[in-house]
C-alpha positions in Angstrom: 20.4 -133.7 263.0 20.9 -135.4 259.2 22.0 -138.9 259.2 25.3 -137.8 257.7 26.1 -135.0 260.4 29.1 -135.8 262.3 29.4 -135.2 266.4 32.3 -134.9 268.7 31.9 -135.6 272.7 34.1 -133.1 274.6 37.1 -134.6 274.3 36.6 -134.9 271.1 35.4 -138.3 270.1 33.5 -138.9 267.1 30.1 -140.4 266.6 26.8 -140.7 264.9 23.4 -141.1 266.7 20.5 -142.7 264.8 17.2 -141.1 264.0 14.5 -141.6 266.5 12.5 -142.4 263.2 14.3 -145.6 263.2 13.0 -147.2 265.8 9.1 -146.1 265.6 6.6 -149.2 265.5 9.0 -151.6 266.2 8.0 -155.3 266.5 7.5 -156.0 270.5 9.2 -153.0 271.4 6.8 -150.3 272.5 9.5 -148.9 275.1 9.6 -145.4 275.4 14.1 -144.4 275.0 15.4 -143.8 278.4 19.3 -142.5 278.4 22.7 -141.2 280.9 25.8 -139.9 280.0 28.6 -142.1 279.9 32.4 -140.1 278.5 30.0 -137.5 277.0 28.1 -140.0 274.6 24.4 -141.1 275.0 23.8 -144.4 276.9 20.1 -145.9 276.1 18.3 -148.0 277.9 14.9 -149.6 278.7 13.7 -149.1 282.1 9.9 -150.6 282.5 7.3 -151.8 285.0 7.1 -151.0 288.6 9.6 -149.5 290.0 8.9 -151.4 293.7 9.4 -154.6 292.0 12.2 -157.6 291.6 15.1 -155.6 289.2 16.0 -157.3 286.3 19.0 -156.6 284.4 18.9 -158.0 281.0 22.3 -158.0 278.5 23.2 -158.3 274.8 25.7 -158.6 272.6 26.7 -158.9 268.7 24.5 -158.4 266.6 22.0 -156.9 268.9 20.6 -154.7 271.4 18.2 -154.4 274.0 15.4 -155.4 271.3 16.6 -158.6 271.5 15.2 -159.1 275.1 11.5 -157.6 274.2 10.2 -161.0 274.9 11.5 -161.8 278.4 10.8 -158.0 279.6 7.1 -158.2 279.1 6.7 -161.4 280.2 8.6 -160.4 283.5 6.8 -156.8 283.7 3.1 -158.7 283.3 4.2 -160.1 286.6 5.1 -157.3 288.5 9.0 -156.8 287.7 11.4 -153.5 287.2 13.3 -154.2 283.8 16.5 -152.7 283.0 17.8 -153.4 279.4 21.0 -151.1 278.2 22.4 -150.9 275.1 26.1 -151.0 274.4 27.4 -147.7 273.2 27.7 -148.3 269.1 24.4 -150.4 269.6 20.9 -150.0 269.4 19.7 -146.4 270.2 22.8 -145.3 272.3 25.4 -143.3 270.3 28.0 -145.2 267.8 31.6 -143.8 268.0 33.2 -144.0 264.9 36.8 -144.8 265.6 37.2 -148.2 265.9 40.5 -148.0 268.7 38.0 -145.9 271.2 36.0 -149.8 272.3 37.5 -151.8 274.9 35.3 -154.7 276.7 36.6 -152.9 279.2 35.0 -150.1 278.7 31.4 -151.5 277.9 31.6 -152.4 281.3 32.8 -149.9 282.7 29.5 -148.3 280.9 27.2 -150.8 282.4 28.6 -150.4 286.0 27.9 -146.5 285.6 23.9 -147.9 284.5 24.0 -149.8 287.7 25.3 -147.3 289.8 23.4 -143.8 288.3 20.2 -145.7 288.8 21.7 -147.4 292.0 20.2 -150.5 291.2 19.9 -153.7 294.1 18.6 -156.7 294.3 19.0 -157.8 290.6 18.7 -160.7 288.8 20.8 -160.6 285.7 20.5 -162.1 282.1 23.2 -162.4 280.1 24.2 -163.7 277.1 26.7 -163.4 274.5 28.9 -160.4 275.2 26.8 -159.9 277.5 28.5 -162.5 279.8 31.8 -161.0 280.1 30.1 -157.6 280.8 27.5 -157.9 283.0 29.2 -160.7 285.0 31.9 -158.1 285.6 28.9 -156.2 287.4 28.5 -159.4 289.6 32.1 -160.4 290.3 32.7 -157.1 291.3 29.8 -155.3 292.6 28.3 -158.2 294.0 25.9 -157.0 296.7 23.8 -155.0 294.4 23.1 -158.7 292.5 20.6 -161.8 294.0 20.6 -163.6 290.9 22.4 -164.9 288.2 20.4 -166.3 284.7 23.4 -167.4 282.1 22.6 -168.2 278.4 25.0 -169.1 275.7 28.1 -167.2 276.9 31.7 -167.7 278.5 33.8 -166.3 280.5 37.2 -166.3 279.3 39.6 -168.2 281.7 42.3 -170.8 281.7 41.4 -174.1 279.8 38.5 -172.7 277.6 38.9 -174.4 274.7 37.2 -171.7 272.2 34.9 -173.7 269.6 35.1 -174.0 265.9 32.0 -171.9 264.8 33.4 -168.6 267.4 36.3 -169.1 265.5 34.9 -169.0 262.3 32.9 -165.8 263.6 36.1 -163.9 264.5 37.2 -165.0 261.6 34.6 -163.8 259.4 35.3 -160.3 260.5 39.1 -160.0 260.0 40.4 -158.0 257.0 39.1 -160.1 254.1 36.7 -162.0 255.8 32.9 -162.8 254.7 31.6 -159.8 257.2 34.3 -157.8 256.6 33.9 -157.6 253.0 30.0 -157.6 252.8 28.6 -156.0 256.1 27.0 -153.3 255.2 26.9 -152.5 251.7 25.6 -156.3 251.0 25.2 -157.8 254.1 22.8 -156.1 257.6 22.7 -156.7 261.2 19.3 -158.0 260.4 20.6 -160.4 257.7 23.2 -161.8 259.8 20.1 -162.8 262.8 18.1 -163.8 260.2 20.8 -166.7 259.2 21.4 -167.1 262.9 17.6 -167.4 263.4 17.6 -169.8 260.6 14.9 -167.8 259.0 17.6 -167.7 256.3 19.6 -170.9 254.9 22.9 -170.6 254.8 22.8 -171.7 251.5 21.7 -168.3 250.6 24.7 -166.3 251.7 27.0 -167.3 248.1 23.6 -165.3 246.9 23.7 -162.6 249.5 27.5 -161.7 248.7 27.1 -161.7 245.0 24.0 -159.4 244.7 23.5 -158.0 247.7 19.6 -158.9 247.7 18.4 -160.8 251.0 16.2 -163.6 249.7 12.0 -162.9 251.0 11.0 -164.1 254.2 7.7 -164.4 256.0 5.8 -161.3 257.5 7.1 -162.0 260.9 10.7 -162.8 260.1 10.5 -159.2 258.1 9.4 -157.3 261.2 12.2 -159.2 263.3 14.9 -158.0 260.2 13.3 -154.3 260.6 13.9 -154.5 264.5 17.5 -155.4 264.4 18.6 -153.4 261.2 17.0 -150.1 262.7 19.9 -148.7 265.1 21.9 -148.3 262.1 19.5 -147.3 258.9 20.9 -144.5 257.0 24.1 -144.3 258.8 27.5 -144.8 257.0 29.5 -147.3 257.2 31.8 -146.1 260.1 28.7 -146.0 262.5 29.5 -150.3 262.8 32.4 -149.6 264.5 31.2 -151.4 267.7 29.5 -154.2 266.2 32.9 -155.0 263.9 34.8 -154.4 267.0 33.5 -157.6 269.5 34.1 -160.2 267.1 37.9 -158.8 267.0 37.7 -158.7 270.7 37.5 -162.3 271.8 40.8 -163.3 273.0 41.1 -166.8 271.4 44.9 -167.6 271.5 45.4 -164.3 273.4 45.8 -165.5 277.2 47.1 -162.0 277.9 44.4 -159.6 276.4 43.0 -156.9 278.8 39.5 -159.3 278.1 41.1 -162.5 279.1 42.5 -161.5 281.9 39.8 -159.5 283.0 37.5 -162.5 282.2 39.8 -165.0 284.2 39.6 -162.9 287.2 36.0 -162.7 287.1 35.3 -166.2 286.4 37.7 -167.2 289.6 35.9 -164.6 291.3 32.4 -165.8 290.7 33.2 -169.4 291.7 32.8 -168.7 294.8 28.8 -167.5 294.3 26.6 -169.1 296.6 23.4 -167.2 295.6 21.0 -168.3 292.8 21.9 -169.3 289.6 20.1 -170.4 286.7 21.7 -171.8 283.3 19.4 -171.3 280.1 21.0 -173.1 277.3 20.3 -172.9 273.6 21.2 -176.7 272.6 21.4 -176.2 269.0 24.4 -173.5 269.3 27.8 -174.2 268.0 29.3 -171.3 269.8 28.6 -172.0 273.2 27.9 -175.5 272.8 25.7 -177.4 275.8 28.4 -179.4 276.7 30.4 -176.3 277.5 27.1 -174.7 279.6 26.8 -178.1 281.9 30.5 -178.1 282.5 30.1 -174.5 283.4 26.8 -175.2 285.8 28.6 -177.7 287.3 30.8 -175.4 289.4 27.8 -174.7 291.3 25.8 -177.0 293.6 22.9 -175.2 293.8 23.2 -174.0 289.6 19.9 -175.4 287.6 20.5 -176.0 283.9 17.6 -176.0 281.7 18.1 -177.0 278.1 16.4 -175.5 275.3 16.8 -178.2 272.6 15.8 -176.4 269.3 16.7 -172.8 270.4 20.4 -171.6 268.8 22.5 -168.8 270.0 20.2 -166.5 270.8 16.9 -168.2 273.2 16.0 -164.7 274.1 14.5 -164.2 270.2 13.1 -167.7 269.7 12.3 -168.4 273.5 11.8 -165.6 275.7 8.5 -166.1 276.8 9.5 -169.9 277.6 12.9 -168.2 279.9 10.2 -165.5 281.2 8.5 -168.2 282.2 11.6 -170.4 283.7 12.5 -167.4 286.1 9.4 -166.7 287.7 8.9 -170.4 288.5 12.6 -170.1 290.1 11.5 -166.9 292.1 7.9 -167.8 292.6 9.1 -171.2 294.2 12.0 -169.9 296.1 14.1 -172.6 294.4 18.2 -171.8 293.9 
């Protein structure tokens, strides 16, 4: 197919699916495209190392997909683990729907529960972040003999008394009609832009610069292959293939107590406080979204929750730490701590 050439599920959905040329010689992501069927559209994911060994299941969420978690999957697969890492339909290499109205949190997990089940996964431990909280804890509230495990970085789940921060509001925000993102992603501003402010490769200093020429400023080598990785599930592709991306900012329920995503949030977070299995809290402490204060409050629910701080990592440890959260795990496992 062209990049401009329009599909249509059965029922009639539209979307775009990104040439496989995009996403040749990626950065750390050697993986070879793996994909189900989910409402007639193509679901990718990454499915690597031995398929006898401890199941991980790691998440992502806006801006990225399952490149984000290259770091943690092969320092888990050099030690003998089964990695699962999907990307959300509009994401990465699965296919982008168009029309905004079709995505629903809902929906992405009712997407990731199909993964789980189609590949009848057990025994996981689970990584999620971001959006990735409020999806793949779904899996665990509600499906949660298939789940040994939970590892929880820089996320929520929405519930009564969250107090949503400043900087998620700003982010929301930002992608309303008329806001920064609105106006600039992605004829001035890319996914891979946006991480590399978020990664602080970029100072935010420069976006005035961004939004009036359009020109990223230069950054090193490696920050340049990072950019490539998370700007290439959406090269050449108009701007209706960021339908998904646009649509999770507009998703949070902040002063929305009755949204389909808070309520379905509140009943998973009531559901999961009664987990007595493993769980381990990996927090970015440099992240004004999820702030640490917010992730030690959360860990504290749990008597048998560890809560590792990584001081200089932002939003996203899984880019600038992985190896060190690789690493983190296995001592949990190895040790047979909880």
């Amino acid at each position: 197919m062209t990049v401009s050439e329009r599909l249509h599920t059965p029922d009639g959905v539209p979307f775009v699916r990104a040439p496989d040329d995009n996403f040749k010689d990626l950065d750390g992501y050697p993986f070879a495209p793996n994909y189900l069927t989910f409402e007639g559209l193509r679901l990718h994911y990454v499915d690597v190392g031995p398929r006898d060994g401890p199941v991980a299941m790691l998440m992502h969420g806006m801006p990225t997909w399952s490149y984000l978690n290259r770091h943690i999957i092969h320092g888990l697969v050099a030690r003998g683990w089964r990695c699962i890492a999907h990307d959300h339909i509009g994401f990465g290499r699965s296919d982008k729907v168009t029309d905004p109205a079709w995505y629903s949190i809902g929906r992405h997990a009712r997407a990731c529960r199909t993964l789980v089940e189609t590949l009848d996964l057990a025994g996981i431990t689970l990584f999620a972040q971001d959006w990735g909280g409020p999806i793949g804890l779904a899996q665990a509230a509600e499906l949660g003999e298939r789940f040994d495990r939970l590892v929880i970085m820089n996320t929520w789940l929405p519930h009564d008394g969250y107090v949503y921060s400043q900087a998620i509001r700003n982010w929301a925000d930002g992608w309303r009609s008329g806001g920064l993102y609105d106006t600039t992603v992605p004829e001035r501003m890319s996914l891979g832009g946006i991480m590399m402010l978020a990664l602080g490769h970029v100072p935010m200093s420069a976006v005035a610069g961004i939004v009036a020429t359009g020109q990223a400023p230069a950054v090193s080598p490696e920050a340049a292959a990072v950019r490539r990785g998370y700007d290439a599930p959406h090269v050449g592709l108009d701007a209706d293939a960021f339908a998904g991306p646009r649509r999770f900012p507009l998703s949070i329920p902040i002063d929305r107590p009755q949204d389909p995503t808070a309520l379905d949030g509140a009943r998973h977070f009531e559901a999961l406080r009664g987990w007595m299995k493993p769980i381990h809290f990996i927090w970015g402490g440099q992240d004004g979204v999820f702030t640490p204060d917010w992730g030690r409050s959360w860990a504290a629910l749990f008597p048998q929750a560890t809560f590792d701080l990584l001081a200089d990592a932002g939003h996203f440890p899984q880019e600038s730490h992985g190896a060190e959260i690789a690493r983190l795990v296995l001592h949990y496992t190895d040790d047979g701590e909880g």
